[in-house]
C-alpha positions as CSV (number, residue, x, y, z in Angstrom):
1,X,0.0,0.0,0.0
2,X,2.8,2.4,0.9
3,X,4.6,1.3,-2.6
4,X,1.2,3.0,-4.3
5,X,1.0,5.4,-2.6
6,X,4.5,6.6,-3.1
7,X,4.4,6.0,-7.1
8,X,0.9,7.5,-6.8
9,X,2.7,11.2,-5.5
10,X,5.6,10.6,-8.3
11,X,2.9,10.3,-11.0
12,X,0.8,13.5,-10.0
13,X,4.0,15.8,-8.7
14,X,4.8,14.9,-12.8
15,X,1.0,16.3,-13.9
16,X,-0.6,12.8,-14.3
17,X,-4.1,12.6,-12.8
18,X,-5.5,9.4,-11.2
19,X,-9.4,9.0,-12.4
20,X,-11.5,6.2,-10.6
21,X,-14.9,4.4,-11.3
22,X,-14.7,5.2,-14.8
23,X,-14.2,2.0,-16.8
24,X,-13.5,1.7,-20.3
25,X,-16.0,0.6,-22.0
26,X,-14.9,1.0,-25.5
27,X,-11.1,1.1,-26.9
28,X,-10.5,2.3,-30.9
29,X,-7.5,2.9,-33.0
30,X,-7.3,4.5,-36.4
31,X,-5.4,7.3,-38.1
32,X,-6.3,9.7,-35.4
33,X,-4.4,7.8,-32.6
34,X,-5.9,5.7,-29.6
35,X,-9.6,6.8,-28.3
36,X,-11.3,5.0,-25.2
37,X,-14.6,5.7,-24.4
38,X,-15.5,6.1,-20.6
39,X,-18.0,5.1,-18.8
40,X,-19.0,6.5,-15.3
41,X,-20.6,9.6,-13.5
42,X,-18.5,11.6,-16.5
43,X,-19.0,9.9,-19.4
44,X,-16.3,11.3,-22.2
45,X,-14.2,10.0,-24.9
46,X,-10.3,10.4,-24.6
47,X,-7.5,10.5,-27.5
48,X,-4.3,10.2,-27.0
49,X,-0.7,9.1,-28.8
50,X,-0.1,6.4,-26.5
51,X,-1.6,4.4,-24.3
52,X,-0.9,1.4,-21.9
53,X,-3.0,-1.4,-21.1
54,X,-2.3,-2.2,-17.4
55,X,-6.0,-3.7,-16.6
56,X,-4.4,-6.8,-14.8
57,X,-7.6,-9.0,-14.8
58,X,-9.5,-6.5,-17.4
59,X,-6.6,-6.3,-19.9
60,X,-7.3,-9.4,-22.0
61,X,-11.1,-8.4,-21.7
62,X,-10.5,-4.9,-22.9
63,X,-8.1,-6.2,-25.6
64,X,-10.1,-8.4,-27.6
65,X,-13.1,-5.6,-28.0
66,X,-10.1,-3.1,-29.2
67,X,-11.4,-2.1,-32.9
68,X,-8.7,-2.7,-35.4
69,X,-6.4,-4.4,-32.9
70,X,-5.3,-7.9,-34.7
71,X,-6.7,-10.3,-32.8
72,X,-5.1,-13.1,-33.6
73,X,-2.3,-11.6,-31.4
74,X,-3.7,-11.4,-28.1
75,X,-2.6,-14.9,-25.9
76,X,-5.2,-16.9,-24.7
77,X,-6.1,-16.0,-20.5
78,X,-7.6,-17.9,-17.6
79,X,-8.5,-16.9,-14.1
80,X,-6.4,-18.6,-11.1
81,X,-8.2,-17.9,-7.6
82,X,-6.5,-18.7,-5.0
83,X,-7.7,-18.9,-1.4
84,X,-5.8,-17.5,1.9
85,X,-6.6,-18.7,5.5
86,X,-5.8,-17.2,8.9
87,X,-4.5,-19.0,12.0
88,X,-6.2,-18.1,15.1
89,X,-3.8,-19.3,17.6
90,X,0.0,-19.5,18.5
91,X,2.2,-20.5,16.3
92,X,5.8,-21.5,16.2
93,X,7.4,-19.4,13.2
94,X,9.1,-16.3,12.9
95,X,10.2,-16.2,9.0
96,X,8.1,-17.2,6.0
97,X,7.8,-20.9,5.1
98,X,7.5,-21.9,1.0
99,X,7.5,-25.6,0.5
100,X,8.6,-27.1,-2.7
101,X,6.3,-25.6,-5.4
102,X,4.4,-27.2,-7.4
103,X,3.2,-27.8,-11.5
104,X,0.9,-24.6,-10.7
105,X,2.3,-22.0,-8.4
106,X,4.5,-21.5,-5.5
107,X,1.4,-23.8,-3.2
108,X,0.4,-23.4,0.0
109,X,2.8,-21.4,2.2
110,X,2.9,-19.2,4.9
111,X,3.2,-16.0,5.4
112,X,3.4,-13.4,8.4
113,X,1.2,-10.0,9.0
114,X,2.9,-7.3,10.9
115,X,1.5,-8.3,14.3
116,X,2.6,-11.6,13.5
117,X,-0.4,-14.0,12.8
118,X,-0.3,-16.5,10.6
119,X,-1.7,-16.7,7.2
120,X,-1.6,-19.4,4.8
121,X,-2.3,-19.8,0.8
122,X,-3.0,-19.2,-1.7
123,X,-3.8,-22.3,-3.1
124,X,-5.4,-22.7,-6.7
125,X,-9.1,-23.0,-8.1
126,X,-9.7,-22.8,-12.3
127,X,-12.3,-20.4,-12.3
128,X,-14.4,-19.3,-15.3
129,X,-15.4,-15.7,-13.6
130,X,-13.6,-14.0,-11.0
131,X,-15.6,-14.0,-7.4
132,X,-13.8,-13.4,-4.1
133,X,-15.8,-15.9,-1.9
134,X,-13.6,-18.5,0.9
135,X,-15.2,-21.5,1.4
136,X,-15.2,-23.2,4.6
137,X,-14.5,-26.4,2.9
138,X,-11.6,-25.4,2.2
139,X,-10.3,-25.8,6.1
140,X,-9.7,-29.8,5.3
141,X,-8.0,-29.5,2.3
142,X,-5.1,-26.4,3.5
143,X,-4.8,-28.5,6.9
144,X,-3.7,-31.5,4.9
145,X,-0.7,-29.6,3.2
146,X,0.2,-27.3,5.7
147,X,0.2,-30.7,8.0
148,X,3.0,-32.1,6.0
149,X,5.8,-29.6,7.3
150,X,4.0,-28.2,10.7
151,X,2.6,-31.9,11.6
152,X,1.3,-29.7,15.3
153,X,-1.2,-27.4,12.9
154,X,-5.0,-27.2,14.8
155,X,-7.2,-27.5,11.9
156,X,-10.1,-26.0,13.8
157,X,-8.2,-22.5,14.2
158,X,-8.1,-22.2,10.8
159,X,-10.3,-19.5,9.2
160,X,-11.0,-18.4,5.8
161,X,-9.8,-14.9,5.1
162,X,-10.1,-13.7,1.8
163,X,-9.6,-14.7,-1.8
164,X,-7.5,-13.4,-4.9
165,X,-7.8,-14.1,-8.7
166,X,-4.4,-13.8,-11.1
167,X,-4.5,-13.3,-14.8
168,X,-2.7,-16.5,-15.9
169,X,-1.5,-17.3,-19.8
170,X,-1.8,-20.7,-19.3
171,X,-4.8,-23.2,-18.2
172,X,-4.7,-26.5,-16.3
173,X,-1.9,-28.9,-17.1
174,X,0.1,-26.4,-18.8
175,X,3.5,-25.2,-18.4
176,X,3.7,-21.8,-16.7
177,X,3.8,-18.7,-18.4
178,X,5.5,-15.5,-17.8
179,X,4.3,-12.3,-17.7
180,X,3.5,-11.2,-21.7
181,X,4.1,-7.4,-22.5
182,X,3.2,-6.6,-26.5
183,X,4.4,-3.4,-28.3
184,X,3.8,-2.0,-31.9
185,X,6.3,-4.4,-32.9
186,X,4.1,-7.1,-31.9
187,X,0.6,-5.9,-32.8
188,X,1.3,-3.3,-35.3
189,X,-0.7,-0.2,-33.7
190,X,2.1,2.7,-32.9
191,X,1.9,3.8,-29.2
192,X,-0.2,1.0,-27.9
193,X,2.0,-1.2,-25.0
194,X,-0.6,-4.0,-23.8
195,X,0.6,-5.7,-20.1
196,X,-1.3,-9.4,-20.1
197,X,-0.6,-12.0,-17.5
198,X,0.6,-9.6,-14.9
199,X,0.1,-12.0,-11.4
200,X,1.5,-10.6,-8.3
201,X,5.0,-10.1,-8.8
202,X,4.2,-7.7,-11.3
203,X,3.9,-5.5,-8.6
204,X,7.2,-6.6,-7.3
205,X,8.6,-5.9,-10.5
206,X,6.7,-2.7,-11.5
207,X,9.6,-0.3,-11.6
208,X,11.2,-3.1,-13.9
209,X,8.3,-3.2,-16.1
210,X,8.0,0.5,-16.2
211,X,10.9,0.7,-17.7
212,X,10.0,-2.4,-20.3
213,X,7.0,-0.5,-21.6
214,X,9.0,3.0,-21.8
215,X,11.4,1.2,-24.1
216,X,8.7,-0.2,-26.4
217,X,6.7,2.9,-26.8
218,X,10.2,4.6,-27.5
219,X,11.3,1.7,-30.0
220,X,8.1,1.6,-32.0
């Protein structure tokens, strides 16, 4: 949160302005540049030279409605939820805990607030929609793998917290994808950068990948 809010006051001490609750609802390219129709309490259309598709979960979505964008170069997408639970209770751990990962992601590991309680996850559900919900089903099947390296876990102080959804480029069974980041180059439209697949790390990486999409838009 700090990390925003830090590269929020860069971008507005530079003149950008950040706009909320006014979604895109249509995306066109032609002679004139890029124009994007919003949506919202101020509906308006926008042009500009260049623009950059950072929608993380929406940027596929928003992509494949872009009039006169090729098509046939956008990757297909799926949604990966994964679910986190708390521990209500002591525990014995002071540092994080990532157990060998698996086919699909990093599994189930643990990971410590700043007062120190235990949270577990994510783990990973193939979802067709994204939806935020923790079900308490869930308890058996994270007390089962977190049981294999902390054999003392409680399964009963376990209790669903929340939920996440990442943009992944590849489905079930599939070998794992990295993030995907197209330029003109790639698509053919000058000025356009399009960000796809960008899971959590992109944040980790988003000075990095800053720096990535300043090179494309400079490169053509």
């Amino acid at each position: 949160h700090a990390l925003m809010q830090s590269l929020l006051a860069d971008f507005t001490a530079a003149g950008g302005v950040l706009v909320c609750r006014a979604p895109v609802t249509a995306a066109l390219t032609d002679e004139q540049g890029h124009r994007l129709t919003l949506g919202g309490e101020s509906p308006c259309v926008l042009c500009a030279p260049e623009v950059v598709n950072a929608a993380g979960l929406g940027a596929l979505p928003l992509a494949s409605q872009w009039v006169n964008l090729p098509q046939e170069t956008l990757p297909r997408g799926y949604y990966g939820k994964g679910h986190y639970f708390t521990y209500n209770g002591r525990h014995p751990f002071k540092r994080l805990i990532y157990p060998l990962p698996d086919a699909a992601g990093l599994g189930i590991h643990l990971t410590l607030d700043l007062a120190g309680q235990a949270r577990f996850g994510p783990d990973l559900e193939w979802v067709q929609q994204p939806d935020y919900q923790v079900a308490e089903s869930l308890r058996g099947n994270f007390a089962l793998a977190i049981q294999r390296w902390w054999p003392g876990l409680d399964p009963a102080r376990l209790a669903p917290a929340y939920a996440g959804v990442r943009p992944k480029l590849h489905g079930p069974g599939e070998g794992v994808a990295d993030f995907m980041l197209q330029g003109p180059r790639d698509h053919g439209l000058e000025g356009l950068v399009q960000l796809f697949g960008m899971e959590s790390p992109g944040l980790t990486a988003s000075l990095a990948v800053a720096e990535a999409v300043l090179g494309l838009l400079e490169s053509g």
